[in-house]
DSSP file (Angstrom, degrees, kcal/mol; ACC not computed):
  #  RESIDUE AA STRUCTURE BP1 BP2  ACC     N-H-->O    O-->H-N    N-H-->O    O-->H-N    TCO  KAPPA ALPHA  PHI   PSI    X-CA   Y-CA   Z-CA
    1    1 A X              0   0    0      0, 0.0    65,-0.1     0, 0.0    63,-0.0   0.000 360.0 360.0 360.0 119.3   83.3  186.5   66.8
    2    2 A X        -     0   0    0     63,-0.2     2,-0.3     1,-0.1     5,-0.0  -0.120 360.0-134.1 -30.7 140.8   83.0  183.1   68.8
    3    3 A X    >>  -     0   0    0      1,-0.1     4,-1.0     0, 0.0     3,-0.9  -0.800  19.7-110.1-108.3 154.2   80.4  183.7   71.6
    4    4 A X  H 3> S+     0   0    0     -2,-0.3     4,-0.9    59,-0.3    35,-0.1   0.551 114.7  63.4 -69.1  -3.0   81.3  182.4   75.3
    5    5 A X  H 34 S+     0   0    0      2,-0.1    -1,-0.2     1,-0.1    34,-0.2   0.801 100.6  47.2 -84.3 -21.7   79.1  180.1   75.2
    6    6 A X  H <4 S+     0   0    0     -3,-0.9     4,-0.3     1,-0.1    -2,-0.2   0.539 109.4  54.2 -88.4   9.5   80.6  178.3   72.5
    7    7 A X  H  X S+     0   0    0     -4,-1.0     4,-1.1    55,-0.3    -3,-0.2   0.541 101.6  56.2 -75.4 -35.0   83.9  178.4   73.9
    8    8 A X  H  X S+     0   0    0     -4,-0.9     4,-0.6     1,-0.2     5,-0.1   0.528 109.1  46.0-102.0  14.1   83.1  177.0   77.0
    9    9 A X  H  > S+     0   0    0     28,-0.2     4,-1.0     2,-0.1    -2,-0.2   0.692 115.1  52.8 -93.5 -13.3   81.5  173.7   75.4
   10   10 A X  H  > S+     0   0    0     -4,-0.3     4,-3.5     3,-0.2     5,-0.2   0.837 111.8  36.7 -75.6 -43.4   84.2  173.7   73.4
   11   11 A X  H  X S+     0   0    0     -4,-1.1     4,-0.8     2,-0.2    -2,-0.1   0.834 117.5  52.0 -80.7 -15.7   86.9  173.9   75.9
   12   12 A X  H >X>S+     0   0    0     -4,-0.6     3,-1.9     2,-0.2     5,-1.7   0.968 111.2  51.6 -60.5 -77.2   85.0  171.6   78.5
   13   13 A X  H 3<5S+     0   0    0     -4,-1.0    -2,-0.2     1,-0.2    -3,-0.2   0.755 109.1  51.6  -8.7 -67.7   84.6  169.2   75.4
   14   14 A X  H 3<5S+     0   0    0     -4,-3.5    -1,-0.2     1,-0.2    -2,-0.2   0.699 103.5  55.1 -53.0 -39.6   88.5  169.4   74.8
   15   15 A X  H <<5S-     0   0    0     -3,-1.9    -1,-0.2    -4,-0.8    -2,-0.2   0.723 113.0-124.2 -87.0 -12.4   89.2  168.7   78.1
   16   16 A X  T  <5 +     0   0    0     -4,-1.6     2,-0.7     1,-0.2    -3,-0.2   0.711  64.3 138.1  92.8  28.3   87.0  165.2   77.8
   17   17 A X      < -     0   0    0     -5,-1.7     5,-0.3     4,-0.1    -1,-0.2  -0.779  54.8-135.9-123.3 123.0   84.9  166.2   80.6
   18   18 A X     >  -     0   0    0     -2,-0.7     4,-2.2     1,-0.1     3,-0.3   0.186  36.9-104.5 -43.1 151.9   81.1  165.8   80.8
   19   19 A X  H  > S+     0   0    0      1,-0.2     4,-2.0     3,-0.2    -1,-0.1   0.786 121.2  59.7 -81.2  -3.6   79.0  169.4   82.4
   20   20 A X  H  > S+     0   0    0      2,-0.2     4,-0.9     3,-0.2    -1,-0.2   0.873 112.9  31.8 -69.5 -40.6   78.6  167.4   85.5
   21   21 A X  H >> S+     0   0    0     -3,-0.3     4,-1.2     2,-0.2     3,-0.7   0.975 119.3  49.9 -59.7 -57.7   82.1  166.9   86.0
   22   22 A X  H 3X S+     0   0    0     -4,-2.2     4,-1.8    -5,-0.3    -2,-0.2   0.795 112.1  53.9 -71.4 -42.7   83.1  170.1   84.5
   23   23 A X  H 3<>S+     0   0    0     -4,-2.0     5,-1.6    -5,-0.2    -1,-0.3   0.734 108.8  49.8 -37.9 -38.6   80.1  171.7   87.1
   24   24 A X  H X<5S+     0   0    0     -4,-0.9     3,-1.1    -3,-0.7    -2,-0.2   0.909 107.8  51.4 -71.0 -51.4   81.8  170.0   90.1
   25   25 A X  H 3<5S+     0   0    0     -4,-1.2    -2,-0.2     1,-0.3    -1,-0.1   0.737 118.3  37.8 -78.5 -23.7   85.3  171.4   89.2
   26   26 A X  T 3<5S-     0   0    0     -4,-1.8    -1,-0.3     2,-0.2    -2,-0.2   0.227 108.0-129.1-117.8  44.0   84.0  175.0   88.9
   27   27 A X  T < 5S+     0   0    0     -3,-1.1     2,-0.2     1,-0.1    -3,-0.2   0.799  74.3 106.8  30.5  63.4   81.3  174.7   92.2
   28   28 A X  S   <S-     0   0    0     -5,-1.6    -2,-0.2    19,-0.0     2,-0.2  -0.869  80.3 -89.1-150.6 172.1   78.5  175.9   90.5
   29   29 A X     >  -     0   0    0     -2,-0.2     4,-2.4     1,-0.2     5,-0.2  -0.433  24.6-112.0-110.2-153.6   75.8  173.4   89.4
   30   30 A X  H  > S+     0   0    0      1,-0.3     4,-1.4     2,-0.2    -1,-0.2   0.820 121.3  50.7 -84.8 -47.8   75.1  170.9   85.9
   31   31 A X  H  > S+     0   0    0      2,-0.2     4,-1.8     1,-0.1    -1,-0.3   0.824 114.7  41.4 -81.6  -3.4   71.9  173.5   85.1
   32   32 A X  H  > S+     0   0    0      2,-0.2     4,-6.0     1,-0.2     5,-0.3   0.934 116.6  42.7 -78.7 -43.5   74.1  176.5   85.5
   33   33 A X  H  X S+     0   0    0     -4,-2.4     4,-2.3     2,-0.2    -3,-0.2   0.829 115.1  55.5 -54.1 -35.5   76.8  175.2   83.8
   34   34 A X  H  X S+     0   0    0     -4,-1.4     4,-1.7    -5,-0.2     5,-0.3   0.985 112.7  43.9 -55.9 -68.6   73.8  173.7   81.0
   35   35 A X  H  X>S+     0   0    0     -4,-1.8     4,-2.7     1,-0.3     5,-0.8   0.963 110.1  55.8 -71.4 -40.5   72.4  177.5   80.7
   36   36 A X  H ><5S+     0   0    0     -4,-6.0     3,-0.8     1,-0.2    -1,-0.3   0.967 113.3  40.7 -66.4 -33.2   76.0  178.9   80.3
   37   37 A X  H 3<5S+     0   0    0     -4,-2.3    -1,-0.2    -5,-0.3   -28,-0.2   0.870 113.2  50.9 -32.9 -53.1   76.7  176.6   77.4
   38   38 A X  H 3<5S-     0   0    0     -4,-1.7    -1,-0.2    -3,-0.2    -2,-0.2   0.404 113.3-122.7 -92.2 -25.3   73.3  177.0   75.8
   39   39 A X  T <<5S+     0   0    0     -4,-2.7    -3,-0.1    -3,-0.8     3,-0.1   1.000  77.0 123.3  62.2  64.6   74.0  180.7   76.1
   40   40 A X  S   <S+     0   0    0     -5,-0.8     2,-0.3     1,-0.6    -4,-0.1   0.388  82.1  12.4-134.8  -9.8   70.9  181.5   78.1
   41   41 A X  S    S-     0   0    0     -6,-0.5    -1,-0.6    -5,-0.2     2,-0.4  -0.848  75.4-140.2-158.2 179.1   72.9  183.0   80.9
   42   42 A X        -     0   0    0     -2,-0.3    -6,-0.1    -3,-0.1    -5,-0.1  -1.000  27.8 -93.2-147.9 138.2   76.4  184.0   81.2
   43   43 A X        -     0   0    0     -2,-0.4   -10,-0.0    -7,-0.1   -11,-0.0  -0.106  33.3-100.9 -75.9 163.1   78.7  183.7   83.8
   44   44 A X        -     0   0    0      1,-0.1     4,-0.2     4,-0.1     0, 0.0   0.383  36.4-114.8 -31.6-176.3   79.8  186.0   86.7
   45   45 A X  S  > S+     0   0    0      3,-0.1     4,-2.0     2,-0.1     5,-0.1   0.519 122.6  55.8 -83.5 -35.6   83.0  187.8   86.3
   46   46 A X  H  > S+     0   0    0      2,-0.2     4,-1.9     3,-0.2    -3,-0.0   0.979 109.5  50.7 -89.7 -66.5   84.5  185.7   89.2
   47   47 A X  H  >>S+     0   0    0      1,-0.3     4,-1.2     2,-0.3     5,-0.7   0.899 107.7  54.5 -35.1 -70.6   83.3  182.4   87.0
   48   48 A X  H  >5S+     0   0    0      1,-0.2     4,-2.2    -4,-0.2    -1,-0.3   0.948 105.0  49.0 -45.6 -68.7   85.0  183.7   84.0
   49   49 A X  H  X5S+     0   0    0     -4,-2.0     4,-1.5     2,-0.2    -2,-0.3   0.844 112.6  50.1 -59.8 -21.9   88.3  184.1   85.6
   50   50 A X  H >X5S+     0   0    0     -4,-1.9     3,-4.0     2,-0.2     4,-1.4   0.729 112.0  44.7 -66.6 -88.0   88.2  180.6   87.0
   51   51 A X  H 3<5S+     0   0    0     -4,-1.2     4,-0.3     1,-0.3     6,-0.3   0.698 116.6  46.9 -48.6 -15.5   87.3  179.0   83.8
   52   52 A X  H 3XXS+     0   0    0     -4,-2.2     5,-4.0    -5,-0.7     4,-2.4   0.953 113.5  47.1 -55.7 -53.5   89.8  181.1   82.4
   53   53 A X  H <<5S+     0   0    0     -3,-4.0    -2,-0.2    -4,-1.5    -3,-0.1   0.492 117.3  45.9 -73.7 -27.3   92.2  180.1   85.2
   54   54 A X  T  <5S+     0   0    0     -4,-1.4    -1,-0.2    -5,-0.2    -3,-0.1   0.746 114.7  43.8-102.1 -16.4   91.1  176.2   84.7
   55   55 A X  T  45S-     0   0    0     -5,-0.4    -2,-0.2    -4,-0.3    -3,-0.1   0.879 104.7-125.0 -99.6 -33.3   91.4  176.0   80.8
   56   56 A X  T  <5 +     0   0    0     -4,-2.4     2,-0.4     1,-0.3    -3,-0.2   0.771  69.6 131.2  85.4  44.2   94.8  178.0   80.8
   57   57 A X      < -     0   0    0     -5,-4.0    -1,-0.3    -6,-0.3    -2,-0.2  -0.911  61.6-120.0-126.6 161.7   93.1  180.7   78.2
   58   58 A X     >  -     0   0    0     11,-0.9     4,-1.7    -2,-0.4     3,-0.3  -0.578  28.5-102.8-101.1 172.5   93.3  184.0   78.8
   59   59 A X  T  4 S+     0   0    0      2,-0.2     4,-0.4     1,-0.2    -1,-0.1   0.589 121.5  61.2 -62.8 -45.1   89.9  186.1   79.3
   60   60 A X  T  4>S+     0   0    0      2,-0.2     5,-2.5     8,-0.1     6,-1.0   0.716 111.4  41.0 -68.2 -39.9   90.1  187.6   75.7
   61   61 A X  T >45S+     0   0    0     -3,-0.3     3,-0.9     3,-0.2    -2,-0.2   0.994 110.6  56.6 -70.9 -55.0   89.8  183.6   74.2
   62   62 A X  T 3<5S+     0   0    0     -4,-1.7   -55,-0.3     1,-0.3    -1,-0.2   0.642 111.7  40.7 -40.4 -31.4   87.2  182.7   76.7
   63   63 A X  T 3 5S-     0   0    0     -4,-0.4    -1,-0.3     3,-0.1   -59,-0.3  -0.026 111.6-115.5-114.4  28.3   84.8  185.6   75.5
   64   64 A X  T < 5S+     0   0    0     -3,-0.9    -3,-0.2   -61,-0.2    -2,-0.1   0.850  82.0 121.1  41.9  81.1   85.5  185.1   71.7
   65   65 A X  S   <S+     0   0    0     -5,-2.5   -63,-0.2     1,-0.4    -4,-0.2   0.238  84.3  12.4-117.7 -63.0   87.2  188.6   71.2
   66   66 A X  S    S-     0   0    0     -6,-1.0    -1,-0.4     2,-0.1    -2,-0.1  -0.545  70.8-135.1-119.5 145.1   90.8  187.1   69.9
   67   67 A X  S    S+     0   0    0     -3,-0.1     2,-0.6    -2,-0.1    -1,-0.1   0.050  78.8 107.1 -88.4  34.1   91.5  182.9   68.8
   68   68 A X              0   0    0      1,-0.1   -10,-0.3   -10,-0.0    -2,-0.1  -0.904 360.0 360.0 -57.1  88.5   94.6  183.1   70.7
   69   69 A X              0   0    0     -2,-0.6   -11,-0.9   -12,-0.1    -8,-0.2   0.839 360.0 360.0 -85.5 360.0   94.3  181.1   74.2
């Protein structure tokens, strides 16, 4: 199983946008956005459904249980 931390460098990645950018778009800041990557913290439930909500992936892709977005 994919962990959510590599899923949301991946999909950040995909979208061509840098974590400062990608920090901006989801108000939180470049070291949170750092740690969630890096898988040293994990986001919110509220966080997750944005970046769900931003990527177009459903909740299940985001958290590595299915590789279905």
């Amino acid at each position: 199983m994919v962990s959510i931390s590599n899923r949301i460098k991946f999909l950040r990645e995909k979208e061509g946008l840098n974590q400062k950018e990608f920090a901006k778009k989801m108000n939180i800041s470049r070291s949170t956005a750092s740690m969630y990557e890096s898988g040293k913290n994990t986001p919110p439930d509220d966080i997750k459904i944005a970046m769900a909500k931003f990527f177009d992936v459903s909740l299940d892709y985001l958290m590595g249980v299915t590789d279905i977005p």
